[in-house]
C-alpha positions as CSV (number, residue, x, y, z in Angstrom):
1,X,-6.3,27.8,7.0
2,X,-3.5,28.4,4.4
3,X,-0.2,27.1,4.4
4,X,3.2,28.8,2.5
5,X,6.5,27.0,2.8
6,X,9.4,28.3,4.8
7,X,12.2,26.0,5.0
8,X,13.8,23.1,3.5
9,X,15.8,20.8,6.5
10,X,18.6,19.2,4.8
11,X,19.3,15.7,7.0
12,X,22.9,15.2,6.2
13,X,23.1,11.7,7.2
14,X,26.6,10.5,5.6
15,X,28.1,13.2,8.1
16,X,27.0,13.2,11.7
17,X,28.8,11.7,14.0
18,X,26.4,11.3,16.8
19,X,22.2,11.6,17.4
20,X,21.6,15.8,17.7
21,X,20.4,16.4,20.8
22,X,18.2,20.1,20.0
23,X,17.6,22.6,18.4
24,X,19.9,23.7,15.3
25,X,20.6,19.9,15.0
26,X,18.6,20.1,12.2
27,X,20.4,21.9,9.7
28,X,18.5,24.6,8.0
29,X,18.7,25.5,4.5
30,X,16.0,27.9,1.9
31,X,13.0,25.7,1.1
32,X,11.1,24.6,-2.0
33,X,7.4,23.8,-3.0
34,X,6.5,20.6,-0.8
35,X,6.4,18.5,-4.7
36,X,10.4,19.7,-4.9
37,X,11.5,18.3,-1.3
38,X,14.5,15.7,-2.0
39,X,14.8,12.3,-0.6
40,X,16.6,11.9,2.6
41,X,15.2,15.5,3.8
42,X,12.3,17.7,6.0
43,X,10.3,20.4,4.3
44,X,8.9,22.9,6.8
45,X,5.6,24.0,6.6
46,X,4.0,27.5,8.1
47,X,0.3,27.3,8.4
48,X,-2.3,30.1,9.5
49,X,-4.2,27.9,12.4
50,X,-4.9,28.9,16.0
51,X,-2.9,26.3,17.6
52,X,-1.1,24.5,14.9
53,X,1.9,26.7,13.8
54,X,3.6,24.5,11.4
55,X,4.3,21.0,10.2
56,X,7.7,19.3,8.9
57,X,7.4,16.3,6.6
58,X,10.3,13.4,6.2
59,X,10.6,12.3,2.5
60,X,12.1,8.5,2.4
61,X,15.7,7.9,1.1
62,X,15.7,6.6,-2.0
63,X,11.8,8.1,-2.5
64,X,10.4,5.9,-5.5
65,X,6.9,7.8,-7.6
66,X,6.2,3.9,-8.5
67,X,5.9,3.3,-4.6
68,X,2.9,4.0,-2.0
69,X,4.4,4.9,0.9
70,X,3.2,4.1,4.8
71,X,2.9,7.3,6.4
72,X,3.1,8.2,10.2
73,X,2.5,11.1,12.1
74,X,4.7,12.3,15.3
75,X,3.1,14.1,17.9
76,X,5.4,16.2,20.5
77,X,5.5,16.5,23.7
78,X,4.2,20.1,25.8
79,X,7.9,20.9,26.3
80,X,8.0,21.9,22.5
81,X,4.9,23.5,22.8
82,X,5.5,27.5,21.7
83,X,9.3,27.1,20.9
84,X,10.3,26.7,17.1
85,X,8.4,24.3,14.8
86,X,12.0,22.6,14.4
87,X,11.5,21.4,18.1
88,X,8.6,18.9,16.9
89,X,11.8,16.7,16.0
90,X,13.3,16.5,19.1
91,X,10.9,13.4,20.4
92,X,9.6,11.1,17.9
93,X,11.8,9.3,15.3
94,X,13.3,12.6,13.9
95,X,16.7,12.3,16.1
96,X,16.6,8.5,14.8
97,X,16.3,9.9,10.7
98,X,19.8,11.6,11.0
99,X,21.2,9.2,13.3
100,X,24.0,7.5,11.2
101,X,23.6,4.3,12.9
102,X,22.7,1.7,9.6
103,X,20.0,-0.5,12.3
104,X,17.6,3.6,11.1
105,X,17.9,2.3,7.3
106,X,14.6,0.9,7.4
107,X,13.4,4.3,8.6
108,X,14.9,6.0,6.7
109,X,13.7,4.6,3.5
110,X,10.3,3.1,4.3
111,X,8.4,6.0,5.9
112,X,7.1,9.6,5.0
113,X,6.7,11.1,8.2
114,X,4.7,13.9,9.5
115,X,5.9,16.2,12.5
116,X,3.2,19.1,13.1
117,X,3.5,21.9,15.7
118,X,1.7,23.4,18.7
119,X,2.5,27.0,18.9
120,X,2.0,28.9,22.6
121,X,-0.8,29.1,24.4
122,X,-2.5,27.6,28.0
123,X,-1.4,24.1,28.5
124,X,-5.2,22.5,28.3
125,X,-6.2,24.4,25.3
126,X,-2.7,23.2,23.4
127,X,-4.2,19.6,23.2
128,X,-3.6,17.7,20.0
129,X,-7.1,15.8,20.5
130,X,-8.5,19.3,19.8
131,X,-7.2,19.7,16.9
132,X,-8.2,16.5,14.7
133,X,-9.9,19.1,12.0
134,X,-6.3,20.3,11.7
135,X,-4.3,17.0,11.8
136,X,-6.5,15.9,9.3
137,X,-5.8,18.3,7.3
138,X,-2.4,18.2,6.8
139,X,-2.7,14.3,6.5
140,X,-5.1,15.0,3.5
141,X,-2.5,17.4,1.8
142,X,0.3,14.8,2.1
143,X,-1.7,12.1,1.0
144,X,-2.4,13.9,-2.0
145,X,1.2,15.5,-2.6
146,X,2.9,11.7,-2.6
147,X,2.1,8.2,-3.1
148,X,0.9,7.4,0.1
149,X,-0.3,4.3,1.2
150,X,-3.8,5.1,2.9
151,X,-4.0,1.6,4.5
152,X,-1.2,2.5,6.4
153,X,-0.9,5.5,8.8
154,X,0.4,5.3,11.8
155,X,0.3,7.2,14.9
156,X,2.6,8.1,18.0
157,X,3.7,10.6,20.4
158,X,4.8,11.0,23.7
159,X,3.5,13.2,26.9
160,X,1.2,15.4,25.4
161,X,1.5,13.7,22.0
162,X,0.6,10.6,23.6
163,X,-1.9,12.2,24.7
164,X,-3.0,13.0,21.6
165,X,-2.9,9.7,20.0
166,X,-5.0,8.0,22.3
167,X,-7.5,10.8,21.5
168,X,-6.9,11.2,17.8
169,X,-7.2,7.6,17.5
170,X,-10.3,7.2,19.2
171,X,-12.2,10.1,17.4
172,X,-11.1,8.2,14.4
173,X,-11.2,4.4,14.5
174,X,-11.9,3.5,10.9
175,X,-8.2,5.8,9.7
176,X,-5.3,4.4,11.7
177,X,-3.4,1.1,10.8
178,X,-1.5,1.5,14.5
179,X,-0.8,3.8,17.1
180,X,2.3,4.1,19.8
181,X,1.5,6.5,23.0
182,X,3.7,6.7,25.0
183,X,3.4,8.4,28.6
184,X,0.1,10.3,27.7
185,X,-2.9,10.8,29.8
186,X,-6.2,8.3,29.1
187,X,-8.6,10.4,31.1
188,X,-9.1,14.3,32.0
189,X,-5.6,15.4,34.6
190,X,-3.4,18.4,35.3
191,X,-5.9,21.3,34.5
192,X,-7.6,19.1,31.2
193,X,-11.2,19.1,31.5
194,X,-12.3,17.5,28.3
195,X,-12.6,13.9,27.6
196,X,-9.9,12.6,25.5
197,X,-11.4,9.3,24.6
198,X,-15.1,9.1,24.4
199,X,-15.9,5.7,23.7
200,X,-13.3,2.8,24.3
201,X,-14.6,0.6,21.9
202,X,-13.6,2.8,19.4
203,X,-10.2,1.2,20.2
204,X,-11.3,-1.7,20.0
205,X,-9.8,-2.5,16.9
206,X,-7.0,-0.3,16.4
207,X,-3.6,-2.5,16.9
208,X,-1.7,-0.3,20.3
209,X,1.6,-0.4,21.6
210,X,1.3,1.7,24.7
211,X,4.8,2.4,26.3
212,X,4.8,3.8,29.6
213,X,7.2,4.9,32.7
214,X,6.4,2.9,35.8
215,X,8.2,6.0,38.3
216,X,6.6,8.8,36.1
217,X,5.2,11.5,38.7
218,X,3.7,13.6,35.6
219,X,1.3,11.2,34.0
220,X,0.7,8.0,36.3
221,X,1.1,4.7,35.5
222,X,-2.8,4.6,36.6
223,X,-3.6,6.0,32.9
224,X,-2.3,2.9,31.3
225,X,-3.6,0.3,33.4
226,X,-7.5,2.4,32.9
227,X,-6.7,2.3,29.1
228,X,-5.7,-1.9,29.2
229,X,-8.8,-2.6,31.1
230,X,-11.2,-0.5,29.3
231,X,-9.6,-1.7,25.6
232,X,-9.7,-5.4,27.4
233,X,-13.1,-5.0,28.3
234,X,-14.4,-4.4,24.5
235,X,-13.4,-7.7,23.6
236,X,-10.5,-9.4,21.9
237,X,-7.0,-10.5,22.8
238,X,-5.4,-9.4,25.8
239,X,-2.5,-6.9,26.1
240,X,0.6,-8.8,25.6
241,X,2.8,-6.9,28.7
242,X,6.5,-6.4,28.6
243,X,9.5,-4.6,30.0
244,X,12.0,-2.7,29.4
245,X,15.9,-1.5,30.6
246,X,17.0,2.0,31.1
247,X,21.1,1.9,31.2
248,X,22.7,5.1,31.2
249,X,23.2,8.1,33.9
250,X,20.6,8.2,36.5
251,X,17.6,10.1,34.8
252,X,19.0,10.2,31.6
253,X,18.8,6.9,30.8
254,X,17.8,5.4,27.3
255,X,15.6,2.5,27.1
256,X,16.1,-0.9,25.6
257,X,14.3,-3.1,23.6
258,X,15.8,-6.5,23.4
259,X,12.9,-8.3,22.6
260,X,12.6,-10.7,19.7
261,X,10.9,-8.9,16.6
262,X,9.3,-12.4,15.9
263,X,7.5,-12.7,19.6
264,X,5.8,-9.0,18.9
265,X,5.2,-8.5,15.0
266,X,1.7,-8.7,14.5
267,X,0.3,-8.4,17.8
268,X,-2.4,-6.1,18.2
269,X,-2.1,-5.3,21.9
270,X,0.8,-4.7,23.5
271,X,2.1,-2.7,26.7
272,X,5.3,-1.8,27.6
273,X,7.0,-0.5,30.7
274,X,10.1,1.1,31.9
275,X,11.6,2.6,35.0
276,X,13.1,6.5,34.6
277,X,12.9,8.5,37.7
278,X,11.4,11.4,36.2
279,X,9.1,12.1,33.6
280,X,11.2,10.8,30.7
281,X,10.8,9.0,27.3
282,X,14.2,7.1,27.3
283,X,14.9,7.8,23.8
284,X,12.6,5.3,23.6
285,X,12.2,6.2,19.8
286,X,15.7,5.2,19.3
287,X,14.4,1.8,19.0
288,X,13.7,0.5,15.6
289,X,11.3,-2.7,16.6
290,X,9.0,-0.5,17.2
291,X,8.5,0.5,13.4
292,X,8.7,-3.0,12.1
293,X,5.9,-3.6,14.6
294,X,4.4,-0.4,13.0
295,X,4.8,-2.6,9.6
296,X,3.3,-5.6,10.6
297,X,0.1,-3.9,10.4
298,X,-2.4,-2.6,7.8
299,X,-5.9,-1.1,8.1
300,X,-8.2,-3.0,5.7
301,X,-11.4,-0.2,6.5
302,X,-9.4,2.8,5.8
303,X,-11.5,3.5,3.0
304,X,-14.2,4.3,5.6
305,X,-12.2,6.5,7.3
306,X,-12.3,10.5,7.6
307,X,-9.1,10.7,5.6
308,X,-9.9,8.9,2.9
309,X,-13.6,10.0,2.6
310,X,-12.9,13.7,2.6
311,X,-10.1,12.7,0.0
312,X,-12.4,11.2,-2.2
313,X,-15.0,13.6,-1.7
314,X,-12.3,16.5,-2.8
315,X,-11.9,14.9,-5.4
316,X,-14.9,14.3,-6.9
317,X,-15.7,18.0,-6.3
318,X,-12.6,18.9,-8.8
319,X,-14.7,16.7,-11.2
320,X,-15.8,19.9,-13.8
């Protein structure tokens, strides 16, 4: 697997006037080596991997060396599947990082965030739960590029991204401080074969916010409710259930989260639900409790973690 930089996206936040809605609202400009990207910017990444084409990576406002930064990782959707690897920023926080609005400061500054790829190829074989080897190792390069905090790494996605985080998670129960799926399947549907979580306990101790559509046709509400009663049923708190507004124009509406940051920082289990006629996330990203909730929570066993562990274990090799 190699990896040769193509592009440097330059976020001019000062200037936009509104939230870009595709591609080419991501600016692009001739890249640098990933230890050259600027604060306040995406470096995009090429890589030479079956299914993972490329891999764009958010470096904070403000980026400090004296700092260790949380890190999360944004999985797309299969509608971005095969185009451009600037597409991987159309759901996830990346509309949210160039969004003007001052409530994405935190964001902004407080994150380096990770936005791999899916390039074409048949729907069930483009699954990010197949690809762990390959999410892994692009968190390993990051980790080791910046001062990343290893106790935090956070996870989310939505559709086939969430998806993904309910398997990548559960495949690796001892890395993640949090994860947010959101619409993704729980168990094998539309043409996918494979388990995508093996074991629920695994979950068991990974702090969830699982958002989903209550009208979605695509991936049924059914996945969620399977997911709260298997997590339930491993012991622990129950899943602390709320929901959600859509305003807006019929299927294009934008959910709202008006609930108190107070009643949901630190809770391990939570599940949210909206209403959106079709398979839609709402914007849902455009919601910024949703990474102070991400804050609230550190993984005190990352150490025993794949990530770390093949870290360390790179490292020691480079020991002469």
């Amino acid at each position: 697997m190699t990896r040769t930089v193509l592009f440097l996206l330059i976020a001019s936040i000062g200037t936009l006037n509104a939230s870009p809605s595709g591609p080419g609202a991501f600016p692009l400009a001739p890249g640098a080596d990933l230890k050259d990207a600027r604060p306040g910017t995406f470096t995009l990444f090429e890589m030479a991997d079956e299914a993972v084409d490329g891999y764009i990576v958010w470096l904070p406002v403000d980026f400090d060396l004296a700092r260790r930064y949380p890190v999360i990782m944004s999985l797309h959707s299969s509608g971005q599947t095969g185009q451009s690897v600037e597409t991987a920023l159309l759901h996830g926080p990346g509309k949210a990082l160039v969004d003007p609005d001052p409530r994405f400061d935190p964001l902004r500054s407080s994150f380096i965030i990770i936005f791999p790829h899916l390039c074409d190829g048949p729907y069930a074989e483009r699954q990010w739960f197949d690809r762990t080897d390959t999410l892994d190792s692009i968190f390993i390069d990051v980790i080791k590029a910046f001062p990343c905090d290893p106790s935090r790494l956070y996870l989310l996605g939505y559709s086939t991204g969430g998806t993904g985080s309910w398997g990548y998670a559960s495949s690796h129960p001892l890395d993640f401080a949090a994860i947010i799926p959101v619409a993704g399947f729980t168990k094998p549907d539309l043409g996918i074969k494979k388990p995508i979580i093996r074991d629920w306990a695994s979950l068991s101790r990974i702090p969830v916010w699982a958002i989903y559509n209550v009208f979605d046709k695509a991936v049924s509400y059914n996945h969620i409710r399977a997911a709260i009663t298997a997590i339930e049923a491993t012991g622990g708190a129950p899943f602390m259930s709320l929901a959600h507004d859509a305003v807006g124009p019929p299927f294009r509406e934008n959910v709202i989260m008006d609930t108190s940051p107070s009643e949901i920082v630190g809770v391990r289990r939570i599940s949210s639900i909206y209403k959106i006629g079709i398979h839609a996330e709402g914007n849902v990203w455009a919601n910024p409790i949703l990474y102070e909730w991400l804050l609230s929570h550190r993984n005190e066993d990352c150490r025993g973690g794949v990530i770390v562990r093949s870290i360390a274990a790179s490292q020691r090799n480079q020991i002469p």
